[in-house]
N, C-alpha and C positions, 0 to 999 in steps of 0.2 A: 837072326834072333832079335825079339822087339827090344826097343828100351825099355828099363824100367824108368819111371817121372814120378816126380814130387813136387805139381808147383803148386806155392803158398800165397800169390797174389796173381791178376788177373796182367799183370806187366809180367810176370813170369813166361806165360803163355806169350804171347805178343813177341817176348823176345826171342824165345823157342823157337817161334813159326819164323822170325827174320832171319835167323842164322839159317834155319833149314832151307828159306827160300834163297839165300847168298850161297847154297850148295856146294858140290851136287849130294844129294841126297838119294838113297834109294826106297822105295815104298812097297814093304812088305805085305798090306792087306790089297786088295780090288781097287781102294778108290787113288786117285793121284791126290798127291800134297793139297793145291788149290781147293779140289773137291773134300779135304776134309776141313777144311778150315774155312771154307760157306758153309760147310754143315755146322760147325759148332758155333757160325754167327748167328744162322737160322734159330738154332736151339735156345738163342738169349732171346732170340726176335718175337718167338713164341710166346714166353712170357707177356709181354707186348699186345703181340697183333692176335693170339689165339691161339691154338697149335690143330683145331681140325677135324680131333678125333676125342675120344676116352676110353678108358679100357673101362669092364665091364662092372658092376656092380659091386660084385664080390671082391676083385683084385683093391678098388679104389677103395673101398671102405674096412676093409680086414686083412687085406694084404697093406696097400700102398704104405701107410705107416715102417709096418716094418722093413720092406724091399727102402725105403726113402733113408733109413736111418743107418740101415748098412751102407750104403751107394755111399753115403755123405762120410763115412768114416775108414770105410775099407775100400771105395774106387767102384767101379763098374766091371763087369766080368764081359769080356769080349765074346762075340759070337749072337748078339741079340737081334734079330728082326724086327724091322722097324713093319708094323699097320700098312698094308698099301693105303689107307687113309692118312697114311702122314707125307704125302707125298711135298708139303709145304717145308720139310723139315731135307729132304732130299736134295743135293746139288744137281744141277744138269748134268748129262754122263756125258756131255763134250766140255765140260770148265775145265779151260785151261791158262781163264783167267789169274794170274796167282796173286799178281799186286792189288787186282782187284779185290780178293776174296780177302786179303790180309786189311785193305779201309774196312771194309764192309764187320772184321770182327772186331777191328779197335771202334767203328763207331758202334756198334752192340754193347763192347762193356763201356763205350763212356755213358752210354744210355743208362746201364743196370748203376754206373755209381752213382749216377745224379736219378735217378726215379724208383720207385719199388714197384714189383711188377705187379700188372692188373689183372692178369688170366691166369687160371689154376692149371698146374701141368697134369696129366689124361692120366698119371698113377697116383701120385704124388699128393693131388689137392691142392690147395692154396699155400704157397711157399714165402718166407718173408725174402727180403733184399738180400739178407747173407747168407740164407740156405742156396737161395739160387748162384750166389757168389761161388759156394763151394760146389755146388750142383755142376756149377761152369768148369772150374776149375779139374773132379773126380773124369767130368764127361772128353775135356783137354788131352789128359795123359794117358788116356784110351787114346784115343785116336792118334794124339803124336807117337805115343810107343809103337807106332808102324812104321812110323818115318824116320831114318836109320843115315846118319850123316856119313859122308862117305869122306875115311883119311886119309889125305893124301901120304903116298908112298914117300920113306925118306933115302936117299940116295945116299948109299953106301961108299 
């Protein structure tokens, strides 16, 4: 069963991901631990470096508003496909980096506290510094609610 999460700062995350990587953990979705947690540095990175893709017309300009306003209040609903055009936003299907992928997401958010971002995300539009803060945050406890810390047994 996934967890449910609530984290309210971007050290929340960070410290989620170090207990989960001090283990063992087990991962209920497809990707492993590491591969989720380059994905959700990727997804700060975006902001940044560009993200690749857009969705189309319509979504961006009549949807994205509203789909944006719910994500940022009520979380993200599991099960979304990502664009094969978002292939920048995707981990290698062999990381098995983990330490790695954990720099890689504490240097994304030192990025997003100290700069506001320059690229609009492909639904969304143009986000400020704390939408994407909680953007980070809603997209987090998706992904860690797969990752499922394992208790050790107590001896009777």
């Amino acid at each position: 069963m996934r967890r449910t999460l609530n984290f309210h700062t971007p050290d929340d995350i960070l410290n989620d991901c170090r207990q989960l990587a001090d283990g063992p953990c087990t991962m209920l979705g497809q990707w492993t631990l590491a591969q989720n947690v380059r994905h959700l540095a990727r997804g700060v990175d975006c902001f940044y470096d560009g993200f690749g893709f857009e969705a189309n017309w319509f979504v961006r300009n009549l949807l994205g508003g509203l789909i944006k306003r719910r994500i940022l209040k009520r979380g993200m609903p599991a099960g979304i496909r990502l664009p094969t055009t978002a292939q920048r936003l995707l981990p290698p299907e062999d990381e098995a980096d983990l330490r790695g992928a954990l720099e890689h997401l504490s240097a994304s958010i030192r990025r997003l506290e100290q700069e506001p971002p320059t690229q609009p995300h492909p639904v969304f539009g143009r986000m400020t510094q704390e939408e994407v803060r909680i953007l980070l945050l809603r997209h987090a406890e998706l992904h860690l609610s797969f990752a499922v810390p394992q208790v050790a047994a107590t001896a009777r």
